[in-house]
Every structure is written in C-alpha cells, then in structure tokens.
C-alpha positions as CSV (number, residue, x, y, z in Angstrom):
1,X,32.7,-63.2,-17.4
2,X,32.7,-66.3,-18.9
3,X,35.9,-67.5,-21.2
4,X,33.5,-67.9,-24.5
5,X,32.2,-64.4,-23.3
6,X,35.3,-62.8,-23.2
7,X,36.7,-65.0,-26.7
8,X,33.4,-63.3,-28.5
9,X,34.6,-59.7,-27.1
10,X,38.1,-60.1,-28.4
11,X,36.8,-61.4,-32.0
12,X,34.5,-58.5,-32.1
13,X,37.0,-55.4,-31.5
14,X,38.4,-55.7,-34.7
15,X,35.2,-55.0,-36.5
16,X,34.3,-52.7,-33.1
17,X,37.1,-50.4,-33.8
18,X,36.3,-48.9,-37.0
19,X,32.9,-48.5,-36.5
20,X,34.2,-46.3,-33.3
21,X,36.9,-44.2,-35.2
22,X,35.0,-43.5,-38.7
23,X,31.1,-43.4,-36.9
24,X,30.4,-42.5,-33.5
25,X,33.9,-40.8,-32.7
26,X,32.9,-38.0,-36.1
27,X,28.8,-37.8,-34.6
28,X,30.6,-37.1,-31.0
29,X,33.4,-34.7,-32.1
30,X,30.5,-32.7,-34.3
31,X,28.3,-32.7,-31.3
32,X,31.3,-30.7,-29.4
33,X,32.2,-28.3,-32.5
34,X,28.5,-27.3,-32.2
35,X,28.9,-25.5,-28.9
36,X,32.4,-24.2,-29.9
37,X,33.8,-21.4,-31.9
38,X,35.6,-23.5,-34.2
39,X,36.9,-21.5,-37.7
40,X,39.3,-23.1,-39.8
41,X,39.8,-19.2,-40.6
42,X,41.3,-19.0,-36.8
43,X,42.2,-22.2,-35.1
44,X,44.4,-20.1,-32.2
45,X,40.7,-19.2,-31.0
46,X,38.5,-22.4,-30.4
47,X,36.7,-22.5,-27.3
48,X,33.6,-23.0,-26.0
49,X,30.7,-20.6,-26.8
50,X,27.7,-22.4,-25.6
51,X,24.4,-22.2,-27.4
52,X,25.4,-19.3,-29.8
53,X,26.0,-21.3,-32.8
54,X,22.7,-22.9,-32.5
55,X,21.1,-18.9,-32.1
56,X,22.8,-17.9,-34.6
57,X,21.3,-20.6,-37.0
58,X,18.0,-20.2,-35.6
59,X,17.7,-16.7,-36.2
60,X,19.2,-16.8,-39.7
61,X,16.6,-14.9,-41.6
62,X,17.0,-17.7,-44.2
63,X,16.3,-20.2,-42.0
64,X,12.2,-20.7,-42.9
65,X,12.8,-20.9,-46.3
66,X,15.6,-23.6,-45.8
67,X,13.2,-25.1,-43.8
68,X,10.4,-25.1,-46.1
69,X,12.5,-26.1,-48.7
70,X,13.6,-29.3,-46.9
71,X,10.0,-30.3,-46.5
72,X,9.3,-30.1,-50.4
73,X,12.6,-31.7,-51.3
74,X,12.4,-34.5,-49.3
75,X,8.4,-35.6,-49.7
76,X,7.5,-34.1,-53.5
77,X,10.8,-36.3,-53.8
78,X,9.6,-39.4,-52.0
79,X,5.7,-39.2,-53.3
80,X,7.4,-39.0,-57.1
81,X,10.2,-41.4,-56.4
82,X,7.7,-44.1,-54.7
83,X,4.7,-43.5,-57.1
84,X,7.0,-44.1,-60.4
85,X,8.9,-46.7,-58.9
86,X,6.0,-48.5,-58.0
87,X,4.3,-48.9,-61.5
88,X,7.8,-49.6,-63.0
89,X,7.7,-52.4,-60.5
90,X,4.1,-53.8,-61.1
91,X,5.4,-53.5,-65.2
92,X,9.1,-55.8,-64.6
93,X,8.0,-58.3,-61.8
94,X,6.4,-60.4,-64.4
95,X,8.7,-62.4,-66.9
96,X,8.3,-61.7,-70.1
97,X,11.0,-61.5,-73.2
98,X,13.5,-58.9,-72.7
99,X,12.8,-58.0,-69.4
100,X,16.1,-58.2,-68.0
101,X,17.0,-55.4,-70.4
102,X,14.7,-53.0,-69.2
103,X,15.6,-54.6,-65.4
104,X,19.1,-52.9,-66.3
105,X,17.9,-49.4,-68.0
106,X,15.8,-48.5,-64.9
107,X,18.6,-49.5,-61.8
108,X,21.5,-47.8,-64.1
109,X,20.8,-44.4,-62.4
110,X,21.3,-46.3,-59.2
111,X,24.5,-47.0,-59.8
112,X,26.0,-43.4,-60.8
113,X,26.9,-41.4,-57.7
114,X,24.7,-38.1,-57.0
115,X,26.8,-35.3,-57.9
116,X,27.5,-36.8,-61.4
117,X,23.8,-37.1,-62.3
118,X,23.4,-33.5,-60.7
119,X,26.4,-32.0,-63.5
120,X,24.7,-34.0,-66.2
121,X,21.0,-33.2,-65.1
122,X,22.4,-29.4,-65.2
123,X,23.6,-29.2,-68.4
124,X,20.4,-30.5,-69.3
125,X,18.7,-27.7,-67.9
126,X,20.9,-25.1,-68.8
127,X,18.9,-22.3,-70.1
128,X,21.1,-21.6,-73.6
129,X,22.3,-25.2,-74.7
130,X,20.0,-27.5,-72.2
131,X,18.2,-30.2,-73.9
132,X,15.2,-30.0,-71.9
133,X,14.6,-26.3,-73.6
134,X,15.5,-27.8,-77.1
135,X,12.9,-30.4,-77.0
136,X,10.3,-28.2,-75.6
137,X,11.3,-26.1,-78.5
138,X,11.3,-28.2,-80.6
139,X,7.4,-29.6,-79.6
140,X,5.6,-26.3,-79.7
141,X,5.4,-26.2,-75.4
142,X,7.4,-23.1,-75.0
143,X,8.0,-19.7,-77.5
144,X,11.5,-19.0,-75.5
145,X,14.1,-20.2,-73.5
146,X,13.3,-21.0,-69.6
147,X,16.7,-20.2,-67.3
148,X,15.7,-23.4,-65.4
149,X,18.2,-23.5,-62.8
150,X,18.5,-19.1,-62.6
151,X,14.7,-18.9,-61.6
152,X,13.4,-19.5,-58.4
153,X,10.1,-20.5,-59.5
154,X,11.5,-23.5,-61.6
155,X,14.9,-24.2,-59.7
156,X,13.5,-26.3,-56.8
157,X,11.0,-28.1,-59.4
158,X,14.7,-29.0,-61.5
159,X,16.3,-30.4,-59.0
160,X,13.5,-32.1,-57.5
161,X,12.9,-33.6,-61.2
162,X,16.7,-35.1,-60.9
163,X,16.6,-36.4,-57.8
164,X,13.0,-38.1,-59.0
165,X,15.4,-40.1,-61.6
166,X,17.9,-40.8,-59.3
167,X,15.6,-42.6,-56.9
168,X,13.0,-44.3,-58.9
169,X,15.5,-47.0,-59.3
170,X,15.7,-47.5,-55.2
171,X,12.3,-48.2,-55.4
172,X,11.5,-49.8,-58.3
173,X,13.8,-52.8,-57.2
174,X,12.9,-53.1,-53.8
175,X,9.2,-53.5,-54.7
176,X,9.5,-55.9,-57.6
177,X,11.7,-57.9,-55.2
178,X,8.5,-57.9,-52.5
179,X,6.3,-58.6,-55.3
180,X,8.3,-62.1,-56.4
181,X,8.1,-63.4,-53.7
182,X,4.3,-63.1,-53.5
183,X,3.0,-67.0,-53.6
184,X,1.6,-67.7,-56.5
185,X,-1.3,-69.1,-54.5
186,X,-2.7,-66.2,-53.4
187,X,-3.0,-65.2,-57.4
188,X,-4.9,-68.6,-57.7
189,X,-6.9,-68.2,-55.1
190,X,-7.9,-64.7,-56.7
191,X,-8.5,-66.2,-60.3
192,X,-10.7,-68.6,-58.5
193,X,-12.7,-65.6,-56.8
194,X,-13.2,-64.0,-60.0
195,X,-10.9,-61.1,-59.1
196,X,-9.9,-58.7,-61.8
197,X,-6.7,-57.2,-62.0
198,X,-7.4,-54.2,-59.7
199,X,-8.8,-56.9,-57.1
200,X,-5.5,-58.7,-57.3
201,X,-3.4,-55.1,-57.0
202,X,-5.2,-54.0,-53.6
203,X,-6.3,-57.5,-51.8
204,X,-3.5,-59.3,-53.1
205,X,0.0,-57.5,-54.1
206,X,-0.4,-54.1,-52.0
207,X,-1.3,-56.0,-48.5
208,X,1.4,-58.1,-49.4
209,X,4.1,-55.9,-49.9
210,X,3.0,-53.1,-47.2
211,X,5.7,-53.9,-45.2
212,X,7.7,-53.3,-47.5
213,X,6.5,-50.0,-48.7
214,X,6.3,-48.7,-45.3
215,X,10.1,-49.7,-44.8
216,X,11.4,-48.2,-47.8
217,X,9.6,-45.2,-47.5
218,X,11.0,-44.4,-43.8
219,X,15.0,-45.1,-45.4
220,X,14.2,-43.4,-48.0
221,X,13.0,-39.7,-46.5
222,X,16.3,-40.5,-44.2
223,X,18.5,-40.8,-47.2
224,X,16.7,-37.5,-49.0
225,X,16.9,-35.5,-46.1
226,X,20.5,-35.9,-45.7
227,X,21.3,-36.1,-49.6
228,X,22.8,-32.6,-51.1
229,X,25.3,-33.7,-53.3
230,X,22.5,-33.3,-56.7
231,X,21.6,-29.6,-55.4
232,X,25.7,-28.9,-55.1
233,X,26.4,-29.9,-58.2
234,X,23.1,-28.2,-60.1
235,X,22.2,-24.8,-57.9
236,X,24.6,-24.4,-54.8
237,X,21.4,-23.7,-53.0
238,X,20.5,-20.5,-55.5
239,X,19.0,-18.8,-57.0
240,X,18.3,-16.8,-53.8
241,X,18.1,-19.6,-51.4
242,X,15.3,-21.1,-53.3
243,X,17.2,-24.7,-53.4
244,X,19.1,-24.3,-50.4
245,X,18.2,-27.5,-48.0
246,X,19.5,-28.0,-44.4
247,X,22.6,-30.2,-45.9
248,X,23.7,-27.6,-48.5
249,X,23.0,-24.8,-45.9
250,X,25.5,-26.9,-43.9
251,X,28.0,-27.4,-46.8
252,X,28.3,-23.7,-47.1
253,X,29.2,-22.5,-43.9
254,X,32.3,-25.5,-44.2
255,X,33.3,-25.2,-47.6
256,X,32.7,-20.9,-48.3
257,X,33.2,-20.1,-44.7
258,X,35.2,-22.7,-43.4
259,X,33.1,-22.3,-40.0
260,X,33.0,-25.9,-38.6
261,X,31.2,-24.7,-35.2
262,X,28.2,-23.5,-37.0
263,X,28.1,-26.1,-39.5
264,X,27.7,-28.3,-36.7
265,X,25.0,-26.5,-35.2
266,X,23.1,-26.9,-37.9
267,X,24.1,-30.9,-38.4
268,X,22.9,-31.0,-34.6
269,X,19.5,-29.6,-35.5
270,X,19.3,-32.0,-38.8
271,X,20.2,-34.8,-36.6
272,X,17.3,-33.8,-34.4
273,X,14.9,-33.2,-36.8
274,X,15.5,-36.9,-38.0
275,X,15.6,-38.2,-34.6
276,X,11.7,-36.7,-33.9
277,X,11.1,-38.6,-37.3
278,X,12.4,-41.8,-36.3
279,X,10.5,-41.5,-32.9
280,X,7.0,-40.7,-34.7
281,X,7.7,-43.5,-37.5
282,X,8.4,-46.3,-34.6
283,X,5.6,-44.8,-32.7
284,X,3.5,-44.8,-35.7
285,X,4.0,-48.3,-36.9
286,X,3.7,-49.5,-33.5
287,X,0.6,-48.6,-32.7
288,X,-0.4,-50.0,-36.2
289,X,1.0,-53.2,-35.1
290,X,-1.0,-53.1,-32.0
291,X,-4.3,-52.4,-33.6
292,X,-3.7,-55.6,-35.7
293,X,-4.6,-57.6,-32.6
C-alpha cells in the first residue's frame, strides 16, 4: 500500500468511526437481538432462540392488517403528498410578487418535527373540541360530532391526512427546484411551436424533471415506511389496530413490553421488506434506462 494510500485511510477513520458506532454497529446488534430472547423485563435470561421471534411475529393474528395498513399509509401517503406537492410547485417556480412568502408558508411544516405536527393534528381532530368538527359544523357538512381518531373507519384516513401536510412540503421544494433549472430555451422553443400550456407541462416540464420525480418518489416511500412518530403521537396504532403500521407495531413491543428480541424481529422483516423495494426500484429504473437506447 502506497504512502498517499495509507495518509487517505488515516484521514478517513475519524469520519469512519462514527458512522461504525451510531450506524452499522445498532443495524448489526438488532440483527442479533432478532434471534435472541432479549426482555428488558429479564436480562438474567438472554440467549439465543433461533427463528421464534420471527414466528411469533409472523403468526400474530394482527399481522395482515398491520400489513395492509402499511401499504395504504405509505402510498395513499405518497400519491397525496406527490400529487399536491407537484401543483404547489408548478404554482411557486415562477417569480411573481410575493412569492417568497408563500415559498415560506408551504416548507414551514417541513421544518417541525413529526410527533409535534401529530399532537397538534390530534387535537385538531379530537372528536369534542377538534377544529376540524367545528368547521364542518359550522358549514352544514355534518349534523354531529365524528370521534375521528376513536373510529376505525376514519382513524387511518386522519392520520393519513397529517402526514399529507407534513410531506407536501418535501415535494413541493424538490420539484420547483427541478423546474428552475429547466432552460428557458426549451419554453422558447415551445412558444415558437405554438404549444399551449398543457404542451409545455408534458413535452416540456414533466420529461424534464422525471428524474427527479422518480428519485423523490423512491426516498420518499423509504422515509414513510419507516416514519411512525405522527401515528404515536395521534392513535398509538388504535382504535383496534386500524392505524397500527410495522414501525408503531415495533414501538410497542419496546416501549409497552420492553421486548427488544421481538421488536427486532419485526425491524428484520421491515428492513426486508424495504430491501425487495430497493431491488425492484433499481431493477425497474434499470431496465428503463436500458430501453432508452
């Protein structure tokens, strides 16, 4: 090994070191509490028990509704978040007067941290003081109060509604970025063609910023997947499991049962479950490339 070699090495422990300790040291010690009885309820006992974490998980009689419930989070989530963000973009990439005020408004929920939005978002929705009941009150929409957050049939579609706010912002700003830097050429070239303004929007700014899109898309179901903490803070999972998600069904066997082992198992199978979803999006985008030629 060369001298530069081995002067590179030395100058990248220090930054090699954390990344060790607080990253893969926590995946690799989760990995092993997986196949291990591990209770904070009875640390004299930890030892290996093989795969019976992970059957127990699998044959939780919860487990397809968790399941199922991860599936609508995550993409009702991203469709909404993507879909909203995305006109909000097309409406702010533009200048015009006062823009940078609205700029601020929209990427404020971006900036607050999820279980804060998820206690203000619940007291919003709380089924005797909640302004959300108020207003449709108030407008005629409703003759009585709607327990939001107490009813299955609306709990998922109120926390999903949060989490909608919460992420609008993510979008909105990485897509108005994409769009600025469109050249202004390729408008000209447009105005010269006679396009209209849905012309420009799918020959001009959405082939553009595809790249884009697709990128932010795949970080974002990554991010959803693994992001409980508005859930916690609005439903705990309930009414009846009907909000519980992989990542608060995970939470609950730590923080209610203090069962690491198990909770693990289940992190295990998330981790999984996003790995198959990496695979299939580099796979997928891929073999887009390659059609491209």
């Amino acid at each position: 090994m060369s001298s530069t070699a081995i002067f590179i090495f030395f100058c990248l422990v220090p930054a090699l070191i954390p990344v060790l300790l607080f990253t893969y040291y926590p995946i690799f010690k989760g990995i092993v509490m997986a196949f291990q009885n591990y209770s904070l309820f009875n640390l004299n006992d930890i030892r290996f028990i093989g795969f019976d974490n992970f059957r127990t998980v699998l044959q939780d009689p919860s487990l397809p509704t968790i399941l199922k419930n991860t599936a609508s989070w995550v993409f009702i989530s991203l469709i909404l978040q993507f879909g909203i963000g995305f006109l909000l973009a097309l409406l702010l990439y533009k200048k015009f007067p006062g823009r940078g005020v609205y700029q601020g408004l929209i990427f404020y929920s971006w900036a607050m941290s999820g279980f804060l939005i998820g206690i203000i978002w619940r007291w919003m929705f709380n089924g005797q003081i909640g302004v959300i009941n108020d207003l449709l009150l108030k407008w005629g929409l409703i003759s009585e109060r709607i327990g939001f957050l107490s009813d299955p049939k609306w709990a998922m579609i109120s926390v999903i509604t949060a989490n909608v706010w919460y992420g609008v912002a993510f979008f909105a700003i990485m897509l108005m970025a994409a769009m600025q830097s469109i050249p202004e050429e390729l408008f000209e070239a447009a105005d010269m063609d006679g396009a209209g303004w849905f012309k420009k929007l799918f020959h001009v700014i959405v082939p553009y910023i595809l790249p884009t899109i697709i990128t932010t898309s795949a970080l974002r179901v990554i991010w959803i997947f693994n992001f409980p903490d508005i859930i916690y803070a609005m439903t705990n999972g309930g009414p009846a499991n009907s909000t519980h998600i992989l990542s608060t069904f995970m939470l609950d066997k730590i923080v209610f049962n203090g069962d690491y082992g198990l909770a693990s198992a289940i992190g295990v199978i998330a981790i999984i479950l996003l790995l198959l979803y990496t695979m299939f999006y580099l796979f997928a985008t891929r073999a887009s490339k390659a059609g491209d030629f």
